[in-house]
C-alpha positions in Angstrom: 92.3 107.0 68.2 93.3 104.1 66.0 90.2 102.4 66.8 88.2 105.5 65.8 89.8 105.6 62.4 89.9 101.4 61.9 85.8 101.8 62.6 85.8 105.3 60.1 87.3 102.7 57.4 85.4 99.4 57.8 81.9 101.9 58.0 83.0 103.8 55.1 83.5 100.2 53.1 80.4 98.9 54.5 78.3 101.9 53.2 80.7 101.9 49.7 79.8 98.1 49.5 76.2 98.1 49.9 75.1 99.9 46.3 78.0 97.8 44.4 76.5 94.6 45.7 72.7 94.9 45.6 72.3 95.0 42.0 74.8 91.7 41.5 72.7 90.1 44.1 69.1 92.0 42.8 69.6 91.1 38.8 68.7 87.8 38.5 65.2 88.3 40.1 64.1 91.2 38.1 62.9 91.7 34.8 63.3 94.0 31.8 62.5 94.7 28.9 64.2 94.0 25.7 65.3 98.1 25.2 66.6 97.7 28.8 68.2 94.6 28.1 70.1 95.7 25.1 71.0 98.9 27.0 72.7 96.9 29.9 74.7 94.8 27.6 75.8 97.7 26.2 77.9 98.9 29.2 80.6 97.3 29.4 81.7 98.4 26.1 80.9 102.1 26.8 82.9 101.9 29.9 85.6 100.7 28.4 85.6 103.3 25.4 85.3 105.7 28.4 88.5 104.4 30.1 90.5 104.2 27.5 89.7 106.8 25.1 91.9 109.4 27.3 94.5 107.2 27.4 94.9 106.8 23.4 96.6 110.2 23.0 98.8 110.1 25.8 100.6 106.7 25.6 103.8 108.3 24.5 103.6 111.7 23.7 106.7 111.4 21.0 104.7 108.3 19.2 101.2 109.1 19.6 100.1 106.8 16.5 100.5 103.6 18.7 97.9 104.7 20.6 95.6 105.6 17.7 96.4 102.3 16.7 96.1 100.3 19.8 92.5 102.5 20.0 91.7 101.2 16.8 92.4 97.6 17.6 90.0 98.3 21.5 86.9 99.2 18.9 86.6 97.0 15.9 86.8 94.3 18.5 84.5 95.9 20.3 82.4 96.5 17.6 82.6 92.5 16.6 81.1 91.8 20.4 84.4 90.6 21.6 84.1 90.6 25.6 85.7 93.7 27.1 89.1 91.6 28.8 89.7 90.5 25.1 89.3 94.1 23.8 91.9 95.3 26.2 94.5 92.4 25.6 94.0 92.9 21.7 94.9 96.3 22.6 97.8 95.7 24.7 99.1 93.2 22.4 98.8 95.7 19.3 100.5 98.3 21.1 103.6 96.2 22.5 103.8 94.5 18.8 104.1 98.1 18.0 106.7 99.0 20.5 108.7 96.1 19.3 108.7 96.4 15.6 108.4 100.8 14.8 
């Protein structure tokens, strides 16, 4: 019985796995064209607007400006090209400066 659902797990990671790391491993050999290009480097940016976006308005339901604000912060660096783990920190910082001071 525990073997059955130790093999389930390991499958269901090896079948999970596979389409996560074929493009890392695929990217570098294929080409694109500059639309294509500017597309992917757009993700990461549009993911994170998609992650946190819900998140702005329920921070702290009886001071909802600090997530406004820390939102704020996430997209003008964003919109300066900052790399997304800078956007988020910015963010965080914003928001606990926030916490600290109001």
């Amino acid at each position: 019985m525990k073997t059955d659902i130790l093999l389930l797990i390991l499958g269901m990671a090896v079948v999970t796995y596979i389409p996560r790391a074929l493009p890392a491993v695929l990217i570098d050999k294929m080409k694109f064209g500059a639309k294509t290009e500017k597309f992917l480097q757009l993700i990461p940016y549009t993911a994170m607007a998609a992650l946190i976006f819900p998140g702005v308005f329920s921070v702290d339901s009886t001071r909802p400006e600090i997530g406004i604000i820390g939102g704020i912060v996430a997209g003008v660096f964003a919109w300066r090209k900052c790399p997304v783990m800078i956007c988020v920190l910015v963010s965080i910082a914003a928001d606990f400066f926030l916490y600290l001071v109001v």
